[in-house]
DOROLUM-758968 format. One record per residue (C-alpha): residue in one letter; residue number from 1; y, x, z. Coordinates in steps of 0.05 Angstrom, whole numbers. Each point is the difference from the previous one (the first is absolute). Example, Ala and Ser with C-alpha at 12.3 -4.5 7.8 and 13.67 -1.06 7.14 Angstrom:
2
residuo_num_north_east_up
a_1_-90_246_156
s_2_69_27_-13
# end
This chain:
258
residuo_num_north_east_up
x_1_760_-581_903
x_2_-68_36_-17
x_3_1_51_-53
x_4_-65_2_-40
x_5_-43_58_8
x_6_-40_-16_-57
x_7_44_34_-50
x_8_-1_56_45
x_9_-82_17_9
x_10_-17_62_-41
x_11_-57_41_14
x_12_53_68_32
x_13_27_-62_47
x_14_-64_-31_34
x_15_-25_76_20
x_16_39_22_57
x_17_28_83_-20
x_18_-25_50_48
x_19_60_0_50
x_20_-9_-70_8
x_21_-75_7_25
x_22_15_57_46
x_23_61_-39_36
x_24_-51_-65_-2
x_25_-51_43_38
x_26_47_12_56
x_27_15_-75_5
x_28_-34_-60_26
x_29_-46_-26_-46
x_30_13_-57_-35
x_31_-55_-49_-39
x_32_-11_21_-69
x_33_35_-51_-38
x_34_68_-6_42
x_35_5_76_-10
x_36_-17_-11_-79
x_37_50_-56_-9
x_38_53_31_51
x_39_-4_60_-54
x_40_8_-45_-64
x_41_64_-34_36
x_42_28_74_13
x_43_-5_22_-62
x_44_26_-63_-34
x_45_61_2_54
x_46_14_70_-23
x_47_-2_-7_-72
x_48_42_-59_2
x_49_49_27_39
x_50_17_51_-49
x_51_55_-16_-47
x_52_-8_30_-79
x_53_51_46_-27
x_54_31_6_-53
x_55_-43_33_-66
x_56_33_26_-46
x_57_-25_-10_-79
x_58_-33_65_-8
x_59_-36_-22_63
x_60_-17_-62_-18
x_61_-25_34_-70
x_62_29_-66_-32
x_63_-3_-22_-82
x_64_60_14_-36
x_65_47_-58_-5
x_66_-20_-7_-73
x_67_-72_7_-5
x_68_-35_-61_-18
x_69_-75_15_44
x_70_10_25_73
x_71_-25_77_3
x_72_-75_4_27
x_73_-24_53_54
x_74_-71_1_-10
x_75_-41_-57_-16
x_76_41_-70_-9
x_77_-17_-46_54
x_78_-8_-65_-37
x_79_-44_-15_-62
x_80_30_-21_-67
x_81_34_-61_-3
x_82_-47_-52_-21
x_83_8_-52_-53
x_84_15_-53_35
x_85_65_41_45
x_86_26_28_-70
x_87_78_-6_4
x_88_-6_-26_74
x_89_41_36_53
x_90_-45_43_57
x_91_20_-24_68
x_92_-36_49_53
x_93_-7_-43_59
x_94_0_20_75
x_95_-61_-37_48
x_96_19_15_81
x_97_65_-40_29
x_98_6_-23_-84
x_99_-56_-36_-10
x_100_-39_3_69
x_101_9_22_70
x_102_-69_31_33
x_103_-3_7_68
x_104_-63_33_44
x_105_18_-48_63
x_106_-34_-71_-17
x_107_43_-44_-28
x_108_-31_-72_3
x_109_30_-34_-57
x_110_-17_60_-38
x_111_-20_-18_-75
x_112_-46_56_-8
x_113_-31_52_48
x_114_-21_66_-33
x_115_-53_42_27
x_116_23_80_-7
x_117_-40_55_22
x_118_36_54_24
x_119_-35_67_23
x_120_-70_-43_6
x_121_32_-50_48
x_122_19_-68_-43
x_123_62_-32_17
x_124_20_-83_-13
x_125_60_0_-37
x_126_51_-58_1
x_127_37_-26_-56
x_128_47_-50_-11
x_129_24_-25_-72
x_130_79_-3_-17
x_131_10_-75_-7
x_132_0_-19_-72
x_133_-31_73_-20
x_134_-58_-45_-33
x_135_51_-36_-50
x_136_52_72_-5
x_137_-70_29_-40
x_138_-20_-51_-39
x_139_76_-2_-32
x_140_-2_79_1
x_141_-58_6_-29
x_142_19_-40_-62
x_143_64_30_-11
x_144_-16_81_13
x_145_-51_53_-7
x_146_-9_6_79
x_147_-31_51_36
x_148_-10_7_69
x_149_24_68_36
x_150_-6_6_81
x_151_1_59_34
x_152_-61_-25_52
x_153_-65_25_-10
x_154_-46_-26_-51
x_155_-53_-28_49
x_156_53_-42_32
x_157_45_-24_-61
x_158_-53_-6_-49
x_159_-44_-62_42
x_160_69_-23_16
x_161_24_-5_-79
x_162_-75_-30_-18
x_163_11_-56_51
x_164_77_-1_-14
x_165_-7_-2_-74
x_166_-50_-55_-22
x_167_32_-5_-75
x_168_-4_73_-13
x_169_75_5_-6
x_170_5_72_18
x_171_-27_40_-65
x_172_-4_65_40
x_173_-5_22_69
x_174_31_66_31
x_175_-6_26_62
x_176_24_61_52
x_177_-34_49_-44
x_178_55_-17_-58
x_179_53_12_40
x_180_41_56_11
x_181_9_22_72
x_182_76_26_-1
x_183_42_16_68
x_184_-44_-42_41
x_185_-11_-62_-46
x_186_-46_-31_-42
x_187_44_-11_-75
x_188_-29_-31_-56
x_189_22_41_-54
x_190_3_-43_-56
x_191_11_53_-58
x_192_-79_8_10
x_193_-19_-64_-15
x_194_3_15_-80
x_195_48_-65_-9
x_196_73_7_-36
x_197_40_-2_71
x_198_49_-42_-43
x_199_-53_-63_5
x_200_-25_22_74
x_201_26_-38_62
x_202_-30_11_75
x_203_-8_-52_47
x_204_4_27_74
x_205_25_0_70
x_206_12_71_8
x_207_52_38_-32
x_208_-29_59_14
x_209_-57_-18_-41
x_210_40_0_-64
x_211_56_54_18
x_212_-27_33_-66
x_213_21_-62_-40
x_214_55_-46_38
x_215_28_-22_-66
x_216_-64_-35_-17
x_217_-19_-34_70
x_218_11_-75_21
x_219_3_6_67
x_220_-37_-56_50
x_221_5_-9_79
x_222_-56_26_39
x_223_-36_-65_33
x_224_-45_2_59
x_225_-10_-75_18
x_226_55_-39_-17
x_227_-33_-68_-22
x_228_69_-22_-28
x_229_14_59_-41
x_230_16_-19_-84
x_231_9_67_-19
x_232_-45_1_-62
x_233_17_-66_-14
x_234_65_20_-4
x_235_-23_55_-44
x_236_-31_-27_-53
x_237_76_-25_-38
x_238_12_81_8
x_239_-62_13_-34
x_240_-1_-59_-58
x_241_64_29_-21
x_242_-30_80_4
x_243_-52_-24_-45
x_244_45_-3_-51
x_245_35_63_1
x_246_-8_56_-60
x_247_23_47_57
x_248_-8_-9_74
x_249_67_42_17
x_250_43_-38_-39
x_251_-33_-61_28
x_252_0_23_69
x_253_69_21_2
x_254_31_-59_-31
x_255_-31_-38_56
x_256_20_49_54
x_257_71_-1_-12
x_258_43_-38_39
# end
């Protein structure tokens, strides 16, 4: 199974640190890209190798339990809701192994190939759709106020979403930069989004990616290139009855328990 190393690019992991260049001058030489690539795939290996501890609260620098607005570091991520979202639930969804799965070696049935430059060199990028991702949006996007939020970089996910996302579903689109980089992982934090966290949901493989907020995630099975997979399909029941919640926790945990 091939992670992505899409959601792993940042600018820090596609320029080799200084150690790295002085052990690579004492070692055969290797063509430009394989070394560039090899690096990405380290560095994605690494970081997903490490597990997230626990946080406490003050870490976490959550809300208290009553407050009725999520409390804002800085600037809030998303605009005001618009007219048309008023009352509607925020669901923050995830793109890589949710949505998609990118790959740099060719893929031929891919059903789009992204061209990404990295460090003046442009790379093809391979991505396959989740089946039934097409008809998962078009439901989401009447029921909730959704926003995508990927932790890949912006010159990757954001020709990905505009091919992805022909309606317009996705009202807002976050990348790495929002996140918060916290023992070795990429978390959405979603007490900066500037939404009541008791009408926010997240939609994503990772559970490291929402460590900050577990109470409020749906979680989904990474995919790679399983052509039979019905995950969102089997979703979307979950997420008609969400819809209708005053309160996501309440919702959620009714649903949760056994």
């Amino acid at each position: 199974m091939e992670s992505s190393v899409i959601t792993q690019l940042r600018k820090e992991d596609v320029q080799l640190s200084s150690k790295t260049v002085q052990e690579s001058r004492s070692s055969p030489k290797k063509p430009r890209s394989q070394k560039l690539l090899k690096a990405l795939f380290c560095c994605l290996q690494a970081q997903d190798a490490q597990q997230p501890q626990p946080t406490t609260q003050d870490d976490l620098l959550q809300p208290e339990d009553n407050a009725p607005v999520a409390k804002v570091l800085g600037p809030r991520l998303l605009p005001e809701m618009t007219l048309q979202d008023q009352g509607k639930i925020c669901v923050v969804i995830d793109l890589d192994e949710t949505l998609v799965h990118s790959s740099f070696k060719p893929i031929c049935n891919a059903d789009f190939i992204v061209p990404v430059e990295i460090e003046g060199t442009t790379h093809q990028v391979y991505v396959l759709k989740r089946p039934h991702v097409d008809a998962f949006l078009q439901r989401m996007g009447e029921l909730f106020e959704c926003v995508l939020f990927t932790a890949s970089l912006a010159k990757y996910a954001d020709p990905v979403t505009d091919l992805l996302d022909r309606c317009g579903v996705f009202r807002a689109r976050l990348f790495r930069e929002s996140c918060v980089f916290h023992q070795g992982c990429y978390v959405k934090d979603l007490s900066r989004l500037g939404r009541e966290l008791s009408k926010t949901l997240i939609l994503d493989n990772s559970p490291a990616s929402y460590i900050f907020h577990p109470e409020n995630a749906v979680p989904v099975v990474s995919w790679f290139d399983d052509r039979e997979d019905a995950e969102l399909l089997n979703l979307l029941p979950v997420f008609e009855e969400l819809s209708q919640a005053e309160d996501v926790y309440s919702r959620l945990g009714k649903m949760r328990a056994p």
